[in-house]
N, C-alpha and C positions, 0 to 999 in steps of 0.2 A: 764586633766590627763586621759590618758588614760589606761581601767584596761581590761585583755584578763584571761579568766579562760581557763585552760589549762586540758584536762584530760588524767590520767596517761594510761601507755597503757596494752593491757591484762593482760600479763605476773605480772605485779608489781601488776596490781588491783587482780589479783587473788592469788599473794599470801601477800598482806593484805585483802583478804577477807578471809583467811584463820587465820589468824593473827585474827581479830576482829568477828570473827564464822559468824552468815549468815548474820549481817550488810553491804551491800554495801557502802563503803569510796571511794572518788574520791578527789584528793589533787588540792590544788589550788597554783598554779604561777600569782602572781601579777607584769606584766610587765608596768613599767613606762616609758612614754616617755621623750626624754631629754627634761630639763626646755628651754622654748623657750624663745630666747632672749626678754627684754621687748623692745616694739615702745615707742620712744617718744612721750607722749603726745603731741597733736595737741590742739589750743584753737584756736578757731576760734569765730573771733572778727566783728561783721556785724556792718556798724550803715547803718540805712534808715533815707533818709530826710523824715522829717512831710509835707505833702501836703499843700499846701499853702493855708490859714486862705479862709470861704466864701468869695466870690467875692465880693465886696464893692458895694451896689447898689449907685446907681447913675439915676438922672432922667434927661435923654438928654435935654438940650436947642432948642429951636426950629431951625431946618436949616435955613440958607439965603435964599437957593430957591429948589426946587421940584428937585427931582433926584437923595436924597442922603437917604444913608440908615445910621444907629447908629450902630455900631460896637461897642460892651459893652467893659467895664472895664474889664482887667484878669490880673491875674499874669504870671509871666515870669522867668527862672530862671537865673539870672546874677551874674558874680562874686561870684560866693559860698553863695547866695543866693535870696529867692522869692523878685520880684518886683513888685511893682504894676504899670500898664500901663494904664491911663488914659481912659475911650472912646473918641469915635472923630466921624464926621460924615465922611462918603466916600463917592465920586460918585458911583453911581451906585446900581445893588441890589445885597445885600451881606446878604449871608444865614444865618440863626442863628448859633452860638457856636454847635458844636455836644456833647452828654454826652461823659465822660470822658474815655479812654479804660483801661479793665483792663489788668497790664502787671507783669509778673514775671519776680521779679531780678535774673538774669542768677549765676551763682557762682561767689562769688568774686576777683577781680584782685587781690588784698593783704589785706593786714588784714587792714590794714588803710585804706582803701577807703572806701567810703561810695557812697549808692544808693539815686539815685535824680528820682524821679518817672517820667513820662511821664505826658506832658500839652499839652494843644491847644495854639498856637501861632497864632497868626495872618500876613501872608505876603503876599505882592502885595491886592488883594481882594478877599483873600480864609484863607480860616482857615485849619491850619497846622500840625499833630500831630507832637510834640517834643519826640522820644523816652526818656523813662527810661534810663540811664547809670549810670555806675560806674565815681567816681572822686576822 
């Protein structure tokens, strides 16, 4: 609401200061603005998936033969939800896991979706960052 004080102009303040002997009076106009329409409330409704539970340790078996690196156990995220994916050995040398990135969820597609965070996948013989998405 807004309020505007308004002051009278010479003529009328001087002859009410004539009126009220040597008190200066200055009159007040309360101008209202029109009632603004009301917004519909908005609720806005997030869910976030929970990051998938510590990684299951696991202590690799020994290889068959020289040349292969152990590529741990992670999760994965499949069908509306975390997987666990076994280790395995691979040929070759394969880098360890990277710490995990931190990513912010962009704004929501709709009120029903929910945010699935960003993982490390493993493909071919690299490890993959999986963005964050909405689903």
């Amino acid at each position: 609401m807004n309020t505007a004080w308004k002051l009278v102009s010479l003529g009328a303040a001087a002859s009410m200061l004539g009126a009220c002997s040597t008190r200066v009076v200055t009159e007040r106009e309360v101008v209202r603005d029109r009632p603004v329409a009301q917004q519909p409330s908005v609720v806005e409704r997030v869910t976030i998936v929970q990051p998938p539970p510590a990684p299951q340790e696991q202590t690799p078996p020994a290889p068959a033969t020289t040349g292969y690196s152990w590529v741990p156990g992670h999760y994965v995220w499949s069908n509306g939800q975390w997987t666990w994916e076994a280790g395995q050995w691979r040929a070759g040398v394969i880098r360890p896991m990277p710490p995990a990135l931190n990513e912010s969820p962009p704004p929501a597609v709709n009120p029903s979706a929910r945010w699935v965070p960003g993982y490390w996948g493993f493909t071919g013989n690299d490890w993959v960052w999986v963005k964050g998405h909405w689903e």
